[in-house]
C-alpha positions as CSV (number, residue, x, y, z in Angstrom):
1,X,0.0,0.0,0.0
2,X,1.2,3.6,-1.1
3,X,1.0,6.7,1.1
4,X,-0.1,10.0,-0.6
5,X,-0.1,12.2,2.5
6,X,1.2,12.7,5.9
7,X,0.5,15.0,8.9
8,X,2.3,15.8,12.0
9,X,4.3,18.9,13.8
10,X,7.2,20.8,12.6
11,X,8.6,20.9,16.6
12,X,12.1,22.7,15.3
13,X,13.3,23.7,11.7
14,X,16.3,25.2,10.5
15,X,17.1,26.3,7.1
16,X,21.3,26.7,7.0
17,X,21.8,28.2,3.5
18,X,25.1,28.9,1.3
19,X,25.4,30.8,-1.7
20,X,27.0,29.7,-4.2
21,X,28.7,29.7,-7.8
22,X,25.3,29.6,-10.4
23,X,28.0,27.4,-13.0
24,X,29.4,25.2,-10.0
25,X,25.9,24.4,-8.8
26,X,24.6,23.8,-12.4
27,X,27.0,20.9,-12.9
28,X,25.4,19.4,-10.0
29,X,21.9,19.5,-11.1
30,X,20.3,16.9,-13.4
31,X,18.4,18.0,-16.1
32,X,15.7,19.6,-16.1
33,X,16.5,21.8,-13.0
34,X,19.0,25.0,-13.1
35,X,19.9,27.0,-10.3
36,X,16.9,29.4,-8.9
37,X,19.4,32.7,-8.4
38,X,19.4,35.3,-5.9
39,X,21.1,38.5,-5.9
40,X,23.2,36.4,-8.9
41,X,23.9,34.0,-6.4
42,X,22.7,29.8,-6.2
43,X,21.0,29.1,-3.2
44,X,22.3,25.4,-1.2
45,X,21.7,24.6,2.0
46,X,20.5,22.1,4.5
47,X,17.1,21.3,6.1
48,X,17.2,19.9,9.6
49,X,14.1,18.9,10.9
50,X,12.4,17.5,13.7
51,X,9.3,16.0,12.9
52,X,6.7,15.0,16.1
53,X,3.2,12.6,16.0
54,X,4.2,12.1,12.3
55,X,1.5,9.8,10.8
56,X,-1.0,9.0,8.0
57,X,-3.3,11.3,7.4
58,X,-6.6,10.5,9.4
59,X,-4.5,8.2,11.7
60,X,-4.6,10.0,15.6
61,X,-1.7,11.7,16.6
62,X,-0.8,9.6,19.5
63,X,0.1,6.9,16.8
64,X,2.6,8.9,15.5
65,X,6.5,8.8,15.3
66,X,9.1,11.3,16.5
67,X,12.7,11.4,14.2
68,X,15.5,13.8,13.6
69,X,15.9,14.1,9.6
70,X,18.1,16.5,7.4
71,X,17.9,17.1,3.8
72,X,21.5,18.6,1.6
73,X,19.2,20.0,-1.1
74,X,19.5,23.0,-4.1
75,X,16.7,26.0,-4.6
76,X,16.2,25.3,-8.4
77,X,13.8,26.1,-11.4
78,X,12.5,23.7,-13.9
79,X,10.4,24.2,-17.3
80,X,7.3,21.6,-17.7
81,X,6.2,20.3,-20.7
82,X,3.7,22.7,-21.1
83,X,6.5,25.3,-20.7
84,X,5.0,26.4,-17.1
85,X,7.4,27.9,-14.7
86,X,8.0,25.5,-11.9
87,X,10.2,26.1,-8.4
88,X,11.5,24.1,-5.7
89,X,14.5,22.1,-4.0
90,X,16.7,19.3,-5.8
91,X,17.5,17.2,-2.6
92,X,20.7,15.4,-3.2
93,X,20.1,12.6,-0.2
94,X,18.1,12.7,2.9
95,X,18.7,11.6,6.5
96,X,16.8,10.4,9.4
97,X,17.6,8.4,13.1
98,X,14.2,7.0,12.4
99,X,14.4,2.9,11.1
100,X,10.9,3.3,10.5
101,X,11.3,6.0,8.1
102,X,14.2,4.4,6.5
103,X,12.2,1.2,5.8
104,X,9.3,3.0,4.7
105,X,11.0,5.0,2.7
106,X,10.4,4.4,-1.2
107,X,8.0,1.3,0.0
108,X,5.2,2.7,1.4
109,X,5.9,6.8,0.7
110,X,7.7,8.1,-2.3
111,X,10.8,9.5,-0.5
112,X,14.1,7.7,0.6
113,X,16.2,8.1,3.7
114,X,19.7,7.2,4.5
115,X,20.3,6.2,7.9
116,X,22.3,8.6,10.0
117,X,23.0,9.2,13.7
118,X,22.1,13.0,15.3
119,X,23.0,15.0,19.1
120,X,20.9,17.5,19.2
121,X,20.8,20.3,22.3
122,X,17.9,22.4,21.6
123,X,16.9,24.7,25.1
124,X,16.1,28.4,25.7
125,X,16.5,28.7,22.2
126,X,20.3,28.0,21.9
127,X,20.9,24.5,19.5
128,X,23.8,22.4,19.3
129,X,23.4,19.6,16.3
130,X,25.6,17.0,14.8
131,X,24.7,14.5,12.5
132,X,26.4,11.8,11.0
133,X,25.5,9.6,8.5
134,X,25.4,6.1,8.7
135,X,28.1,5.9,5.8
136,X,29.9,8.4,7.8
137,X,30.3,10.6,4.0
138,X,27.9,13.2,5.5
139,X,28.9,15.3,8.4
140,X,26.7,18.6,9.7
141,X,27.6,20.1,12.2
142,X,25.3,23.6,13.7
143,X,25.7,25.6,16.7
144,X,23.7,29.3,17.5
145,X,20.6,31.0,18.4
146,X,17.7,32.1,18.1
147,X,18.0,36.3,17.1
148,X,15.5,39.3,16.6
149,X,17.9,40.1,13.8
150,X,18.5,39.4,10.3
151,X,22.3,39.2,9.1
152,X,23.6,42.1,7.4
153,X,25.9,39.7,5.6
154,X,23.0,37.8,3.2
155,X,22.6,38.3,-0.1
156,X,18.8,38.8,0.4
157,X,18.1,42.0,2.0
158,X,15.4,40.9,4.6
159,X,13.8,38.2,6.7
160,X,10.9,38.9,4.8
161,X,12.6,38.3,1.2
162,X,14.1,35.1,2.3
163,X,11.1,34.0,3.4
164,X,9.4,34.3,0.2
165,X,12.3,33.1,-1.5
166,X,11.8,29.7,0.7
167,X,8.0,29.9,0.9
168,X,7.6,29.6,-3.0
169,X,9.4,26.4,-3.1
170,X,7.4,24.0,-1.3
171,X,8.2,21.1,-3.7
172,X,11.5,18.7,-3.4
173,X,12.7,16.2,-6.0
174,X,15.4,13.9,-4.5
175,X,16.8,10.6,-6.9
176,X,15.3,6.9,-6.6
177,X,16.1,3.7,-6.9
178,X,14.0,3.4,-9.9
179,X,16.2,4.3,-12.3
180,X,16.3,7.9,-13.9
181,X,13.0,8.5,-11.9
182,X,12.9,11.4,-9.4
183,X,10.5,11.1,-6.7
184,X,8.5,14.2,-5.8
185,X,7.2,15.3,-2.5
186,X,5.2,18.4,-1.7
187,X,5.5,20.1,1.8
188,X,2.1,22.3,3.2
189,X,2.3,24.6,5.8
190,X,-0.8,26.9,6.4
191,X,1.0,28.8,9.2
192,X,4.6,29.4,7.3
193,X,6.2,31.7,9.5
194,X,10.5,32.0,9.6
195,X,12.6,33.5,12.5
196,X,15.9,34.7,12.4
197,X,18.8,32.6,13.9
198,X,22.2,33.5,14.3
199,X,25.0,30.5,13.6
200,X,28.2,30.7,15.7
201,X,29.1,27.5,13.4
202,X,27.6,26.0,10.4
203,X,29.4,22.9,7.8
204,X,28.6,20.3,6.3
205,X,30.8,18.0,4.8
206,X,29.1,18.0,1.5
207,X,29.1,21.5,1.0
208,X,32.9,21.5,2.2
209,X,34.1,19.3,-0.6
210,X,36.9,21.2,-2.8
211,X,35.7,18.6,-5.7
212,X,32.1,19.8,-5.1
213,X,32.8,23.3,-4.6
214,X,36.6,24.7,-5.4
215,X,37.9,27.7,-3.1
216,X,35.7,30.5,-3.8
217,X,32.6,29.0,-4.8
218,X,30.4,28.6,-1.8
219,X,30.2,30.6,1.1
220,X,27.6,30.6,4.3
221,X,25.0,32.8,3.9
222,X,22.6,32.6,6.7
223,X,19.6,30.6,9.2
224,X,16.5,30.3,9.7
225,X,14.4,28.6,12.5
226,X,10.7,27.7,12.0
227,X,9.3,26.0,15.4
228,X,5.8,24.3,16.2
229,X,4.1,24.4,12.8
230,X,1.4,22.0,11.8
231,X,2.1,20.1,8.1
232,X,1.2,18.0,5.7
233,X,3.4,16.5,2.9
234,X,1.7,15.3,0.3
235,X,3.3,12.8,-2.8
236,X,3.6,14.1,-6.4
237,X,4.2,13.1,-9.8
238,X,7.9,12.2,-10.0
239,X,10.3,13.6,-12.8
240,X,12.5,11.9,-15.5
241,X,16.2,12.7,-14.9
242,X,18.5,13.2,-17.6
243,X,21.9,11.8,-17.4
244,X,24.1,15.4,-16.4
245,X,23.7,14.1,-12.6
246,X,26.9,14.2,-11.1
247,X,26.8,11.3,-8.3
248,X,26.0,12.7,-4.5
């Protein structure tokens, strides 16, 4: 049996975010995404989640599950066939601490998770996170805290242009085991609301790679934190990849 949707509680969210060379990032992306640009800039980050009473939709919440996640992903652009204008997040690979998500994973919902182990320290609004995958190839590692203030150092201007930036690409594409096929998954918050945070330390080992990203091309950007908001995500038609992928 396939799941189309499921509901639950964004309990913590933070968006760390790079920009980045627009021709580095491009080499990255399989066709038919490009880099979605800012300030002449491609957006890359992370999404690092923590997902509470997750469950089928209908199911009560008590039933639900409780998992760290994180998601390496690209903001990109893409052209459908009938040549509409389409925007969202390439998601290179995505990791959980949850087995059950892992197993479910491309079974019974349309997205796939690589096992990975995660320390969070999340109190008066101060967060300490490490994750490691289970393959030990991805490393993030995030400390800061919450702020009333948005960096001066961005390349958006405001908390309330990043927002939008974000807000407008709701749907992810990440790779599947069925060949050239990219599954699709659509995230729905009716209460999308984005704080500032302020990041004493942000890497990630992908993002660090000089193969990935030679000196000069990638540089931190900012975070955001998005706390307690009610979701849904919901499955979508998957994409055909072209063969420009560079492997994860």
């Amino acid at each position: 049996m396939r799941l189309h949707v499921l509901t639950g509680m964004i309990k913590r969210r933070l968006l760390v975010n790079f920009r980045a060379d627009p021709e580095v990032v491009g080499r990255l992306l399989p066709e038919p995404f490009r880099p979605k640009l800012q300030g002449g800039f491609a957006i890359v980050g992370i999404c690092l989640i923590r997902l509470e009473h997750e469950r089928p939709s209908g199911v009560p919440d008590v039933l639900g599950i409780t998992s760290e996640n994180a998601a390496h992903r690209f903001a990109v652009e893409w052209t459908d066939e009938p040549c509409v204008a389409r925007q969202g997040v390439y998601i290179v690979r995505r990791h959980t601490d949850s087995a059950i998500n892992q197993l479910a994973g491309g079974r019974v919902f349309g997205i796939e998770h690589d096992l990975a182990h995660f320390t969070v320290m999340d109190s008066h609004g101060h967060i300490d996170f490490d994750m490691q995958s289970k393959d030990g190839e991805f490393v993030v590692k995030v400390r800061g805290d919450e702020s009333d203030r948005f960096t001066d150092d961005s390349c958006f201007k405001s908390l309330e242009e990043v927002s939008t930036f974000f807000e407008g690409g709701s749907i992810g594409y990440s790779p599947s085991q069925r060949g050239n096929q990219l599954s699709g998954i659509d995230l729905w918050m009716p209460d999308w609301k984005v704080g500032a945070f302020e990041a004493s330390e942000a890497r990630s080992s992908y993002f660090d790679d000089p193969v990935r990203f030679p000196a000069g091309s990638i540089e931190y950007d900012h975070t955001l934190i998005m706390r307690d908001l009610r979701h849904e995500w919901r499955s979508t038609e998957g994409l055909e990849m072209a063969q420009r992928h560079v492997p994860a």
